[in-house]
MIDOSE-1310 file (N, C-alpha, C; in nm, 2 decimals, decimal comma, always signed):
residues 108
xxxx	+1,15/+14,79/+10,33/+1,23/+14,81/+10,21/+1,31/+14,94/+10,22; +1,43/+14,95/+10,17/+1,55/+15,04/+10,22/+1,47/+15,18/+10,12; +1,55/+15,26/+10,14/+1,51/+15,34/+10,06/+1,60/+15,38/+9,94; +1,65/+15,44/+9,85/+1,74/+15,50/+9,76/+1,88/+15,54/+9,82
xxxx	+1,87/+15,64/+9,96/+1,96/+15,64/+10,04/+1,96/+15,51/+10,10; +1,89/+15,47/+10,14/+1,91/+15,33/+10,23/+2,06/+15,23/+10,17; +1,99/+15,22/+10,06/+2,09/+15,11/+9,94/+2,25/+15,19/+9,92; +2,24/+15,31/+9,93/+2,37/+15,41/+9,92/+2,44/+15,37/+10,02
xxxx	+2,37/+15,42/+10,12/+2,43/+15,39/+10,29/+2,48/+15,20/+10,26; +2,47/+15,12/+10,21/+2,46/+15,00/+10,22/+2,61/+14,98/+10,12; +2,58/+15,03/+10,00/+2,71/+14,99/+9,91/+2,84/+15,09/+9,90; +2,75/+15,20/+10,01/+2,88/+15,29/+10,01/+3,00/+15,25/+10,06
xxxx	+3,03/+15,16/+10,20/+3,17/+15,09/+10,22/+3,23/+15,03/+10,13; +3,17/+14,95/+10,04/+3,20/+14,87/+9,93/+3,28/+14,92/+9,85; +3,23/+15,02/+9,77/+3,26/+15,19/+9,73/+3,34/+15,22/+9,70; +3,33/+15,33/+9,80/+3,38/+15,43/+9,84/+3,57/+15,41/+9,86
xxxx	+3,65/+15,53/+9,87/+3,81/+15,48/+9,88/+3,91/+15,49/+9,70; +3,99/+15,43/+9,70/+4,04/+15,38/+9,63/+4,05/+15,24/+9,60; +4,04/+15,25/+9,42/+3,95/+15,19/+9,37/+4,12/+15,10/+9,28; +4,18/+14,97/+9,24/+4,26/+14,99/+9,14/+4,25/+14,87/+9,07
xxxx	+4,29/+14,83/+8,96/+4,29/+14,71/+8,90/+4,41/+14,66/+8,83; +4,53/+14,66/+8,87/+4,64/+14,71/+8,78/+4,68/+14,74/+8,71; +4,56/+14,83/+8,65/+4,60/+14,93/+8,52/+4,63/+15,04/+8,57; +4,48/+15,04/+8,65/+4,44/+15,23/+8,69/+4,36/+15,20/+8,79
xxxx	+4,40/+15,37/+8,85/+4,35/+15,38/+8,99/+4,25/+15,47/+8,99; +4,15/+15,48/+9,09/+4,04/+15,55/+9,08/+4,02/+15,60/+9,27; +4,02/+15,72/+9,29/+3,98/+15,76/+9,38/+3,78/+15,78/+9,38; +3,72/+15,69/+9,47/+3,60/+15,75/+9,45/+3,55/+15,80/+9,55
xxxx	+3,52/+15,91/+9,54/+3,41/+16,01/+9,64/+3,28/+16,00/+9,68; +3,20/+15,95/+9,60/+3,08/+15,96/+9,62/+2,97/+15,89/+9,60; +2,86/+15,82/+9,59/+2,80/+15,73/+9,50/+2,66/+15,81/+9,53; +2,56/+15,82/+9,44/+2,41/+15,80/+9,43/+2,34/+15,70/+9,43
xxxx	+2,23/+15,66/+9,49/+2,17/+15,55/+9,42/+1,99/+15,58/+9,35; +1,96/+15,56/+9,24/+1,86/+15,66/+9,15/+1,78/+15,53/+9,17; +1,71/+15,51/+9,22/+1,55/+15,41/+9,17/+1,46/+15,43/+9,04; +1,48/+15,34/+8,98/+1,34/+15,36/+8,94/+1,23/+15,25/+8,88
xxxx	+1,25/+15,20/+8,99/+1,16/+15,09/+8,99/+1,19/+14,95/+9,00; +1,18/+14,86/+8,84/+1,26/+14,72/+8,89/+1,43/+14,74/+8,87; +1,44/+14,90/+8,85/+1,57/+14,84/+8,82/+1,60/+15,01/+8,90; +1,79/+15,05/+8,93/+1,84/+15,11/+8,95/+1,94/+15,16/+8,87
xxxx	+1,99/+15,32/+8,93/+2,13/+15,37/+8,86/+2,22/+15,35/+8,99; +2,36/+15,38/+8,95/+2,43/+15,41/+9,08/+2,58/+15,52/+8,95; +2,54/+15,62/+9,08/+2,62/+15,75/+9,03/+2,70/+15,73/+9,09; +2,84/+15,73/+9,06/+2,99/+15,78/+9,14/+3,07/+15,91/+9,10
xxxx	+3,10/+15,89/+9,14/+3,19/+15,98/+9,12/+3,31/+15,98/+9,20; +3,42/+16,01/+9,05/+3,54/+15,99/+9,14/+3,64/+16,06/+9,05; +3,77/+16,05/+9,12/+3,93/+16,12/+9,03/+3,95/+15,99/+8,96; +4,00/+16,00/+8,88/+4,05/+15,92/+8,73/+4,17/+15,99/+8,71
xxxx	+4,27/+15,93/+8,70/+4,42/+16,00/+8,60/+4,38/+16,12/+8,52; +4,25/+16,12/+8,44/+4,23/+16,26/+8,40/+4,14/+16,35/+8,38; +4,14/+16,34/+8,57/+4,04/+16,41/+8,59/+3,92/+16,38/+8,71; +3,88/+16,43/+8,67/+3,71/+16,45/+8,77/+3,64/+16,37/+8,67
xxxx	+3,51/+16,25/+8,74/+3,43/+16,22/+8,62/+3,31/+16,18/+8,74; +3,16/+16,16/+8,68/+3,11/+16,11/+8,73/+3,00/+15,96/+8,63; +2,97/+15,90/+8,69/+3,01/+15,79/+8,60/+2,84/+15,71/+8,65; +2,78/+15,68/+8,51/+2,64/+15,59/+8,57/+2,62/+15,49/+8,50
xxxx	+2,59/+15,40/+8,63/+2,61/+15,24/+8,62/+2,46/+15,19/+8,63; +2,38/+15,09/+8,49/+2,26/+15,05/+8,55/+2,28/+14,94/+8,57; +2,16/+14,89/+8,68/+2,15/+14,77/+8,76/+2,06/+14,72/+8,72; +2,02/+14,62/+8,68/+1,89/+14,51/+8,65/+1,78/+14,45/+8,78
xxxx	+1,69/+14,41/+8,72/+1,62/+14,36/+8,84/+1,67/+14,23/+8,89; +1,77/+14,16/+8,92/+1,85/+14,06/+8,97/+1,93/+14,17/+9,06; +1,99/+14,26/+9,07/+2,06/+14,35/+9,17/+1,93/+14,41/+9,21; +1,86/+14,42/+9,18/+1,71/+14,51/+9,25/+1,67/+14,47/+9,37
xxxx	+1,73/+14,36/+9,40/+1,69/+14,27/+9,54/+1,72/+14,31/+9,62; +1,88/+14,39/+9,65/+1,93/+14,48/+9,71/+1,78/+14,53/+9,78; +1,71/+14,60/+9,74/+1,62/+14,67/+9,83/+1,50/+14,65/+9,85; +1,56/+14,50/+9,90/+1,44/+14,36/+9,97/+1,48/+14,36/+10,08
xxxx	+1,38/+14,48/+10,22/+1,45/+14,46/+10,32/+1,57/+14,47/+10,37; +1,62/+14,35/+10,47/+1,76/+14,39/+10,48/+1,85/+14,30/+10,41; +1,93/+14,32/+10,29/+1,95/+14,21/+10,21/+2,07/+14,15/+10,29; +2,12/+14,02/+10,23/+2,21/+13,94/+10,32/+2,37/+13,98/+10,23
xxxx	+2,43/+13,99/+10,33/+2,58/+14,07/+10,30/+2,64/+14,00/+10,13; +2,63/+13,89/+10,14/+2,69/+13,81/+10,02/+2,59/+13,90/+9,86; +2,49/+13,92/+9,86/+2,44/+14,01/+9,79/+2,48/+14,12/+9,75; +2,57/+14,23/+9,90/+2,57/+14,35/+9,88/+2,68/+14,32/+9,82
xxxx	+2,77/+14,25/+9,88/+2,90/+14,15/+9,84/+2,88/+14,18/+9,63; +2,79/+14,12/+9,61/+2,79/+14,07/+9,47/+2,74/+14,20/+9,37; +2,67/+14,28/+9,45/+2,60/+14,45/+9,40/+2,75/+14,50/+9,37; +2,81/+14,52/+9,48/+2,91/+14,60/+9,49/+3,05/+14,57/+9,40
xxxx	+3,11/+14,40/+9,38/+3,21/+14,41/+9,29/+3,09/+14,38/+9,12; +3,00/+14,40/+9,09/+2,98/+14,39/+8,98/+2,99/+14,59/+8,92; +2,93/+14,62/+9,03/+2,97/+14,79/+8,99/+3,11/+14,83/+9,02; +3,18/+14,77/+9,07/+3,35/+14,75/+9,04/+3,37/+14,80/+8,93
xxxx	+3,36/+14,58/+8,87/+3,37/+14,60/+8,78/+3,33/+14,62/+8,60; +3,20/+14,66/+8,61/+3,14/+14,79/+8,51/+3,24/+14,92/+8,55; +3,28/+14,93/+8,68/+3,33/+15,11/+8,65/+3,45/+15,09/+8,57; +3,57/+14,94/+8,61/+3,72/+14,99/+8,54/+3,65/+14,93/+8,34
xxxx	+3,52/+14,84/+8,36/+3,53/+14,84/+8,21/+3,47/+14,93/+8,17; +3,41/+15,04/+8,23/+3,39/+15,21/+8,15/+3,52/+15,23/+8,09; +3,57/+15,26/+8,19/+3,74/+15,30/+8,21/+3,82/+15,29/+8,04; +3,82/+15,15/+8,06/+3,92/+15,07/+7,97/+3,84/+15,11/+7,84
xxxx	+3,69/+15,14/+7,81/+3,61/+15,10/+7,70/+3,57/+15,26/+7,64; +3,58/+15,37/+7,74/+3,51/+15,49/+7,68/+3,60/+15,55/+7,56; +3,68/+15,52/+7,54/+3,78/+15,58/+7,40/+3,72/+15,51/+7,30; +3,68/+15,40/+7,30/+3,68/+15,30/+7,19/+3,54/+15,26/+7,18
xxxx	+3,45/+15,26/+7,25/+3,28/+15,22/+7,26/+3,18/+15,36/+7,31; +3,09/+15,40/+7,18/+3,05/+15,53/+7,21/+2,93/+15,48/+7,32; +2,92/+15,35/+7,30/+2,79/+15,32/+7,47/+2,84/+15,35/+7,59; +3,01/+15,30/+7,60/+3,05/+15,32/+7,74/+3,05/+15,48/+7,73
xxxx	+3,12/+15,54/+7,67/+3,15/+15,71/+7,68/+3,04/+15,75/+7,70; +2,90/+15,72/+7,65/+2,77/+15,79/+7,74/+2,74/+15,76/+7,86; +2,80/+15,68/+7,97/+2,79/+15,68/+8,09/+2,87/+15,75/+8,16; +2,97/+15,83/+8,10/+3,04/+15,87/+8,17/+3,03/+16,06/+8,16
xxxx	+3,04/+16,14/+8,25/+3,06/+16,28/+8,24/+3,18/+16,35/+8,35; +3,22/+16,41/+8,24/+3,36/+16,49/+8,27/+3,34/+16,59/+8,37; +3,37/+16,61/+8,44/+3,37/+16,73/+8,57/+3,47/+16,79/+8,59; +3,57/+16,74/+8,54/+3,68/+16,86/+8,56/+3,82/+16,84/+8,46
């Protein structure tokens, strides 16, 4: 079973880079991955048009499989664009939904 890093190391290609959806672009830096138990966080962090943010995404026990061994690519495949896209609908949603704006923190 991978470990916390394990899973990082795993969805970080996915990731990591620039990020865009034809609205907005996102450079991301970095990602975490937080266990805790049947379910996960995954921390990014990245530049946004304004600004520095770091940004936490939870994952349910359906993505928790991820760290079942060595999971089969179409999986990481499906981990990775669903935290896509949760990050551009943070994006699109934190002005207007005070649930999304608590996932998100300002860094710079």
């Amino acid at each position: 079973m991978p470990s916390a890093a394990g899973v990082r190391d795993i969805l970080a290609p996915h990731l990591l880079g620039r990020l865009e959806d034809g609205l907005v672009q996102f450079d991301v830096l970095g990602c975490e991955v937080i266990d805790h138990g049947r379910r996960f966080t995954v921390a990014i962090e990245l530049f946004a048009p304004d600004g520095r943010w770091r940004v936490h995404l939870e994952c349910d026990s359906t993505e928790h499989r991820i760290f079942d061994g060595s999971p089969p690519e179409e999986l990481v495949q499906a981990v990775a664009v669903s935290l896509r896209i949760r990050l551009f609908e943070w994006w699109h949603t934190k002005d207007s939904e005070r649930r999304s704006a608590k996932l998100g923190e300002r860094l710079s």
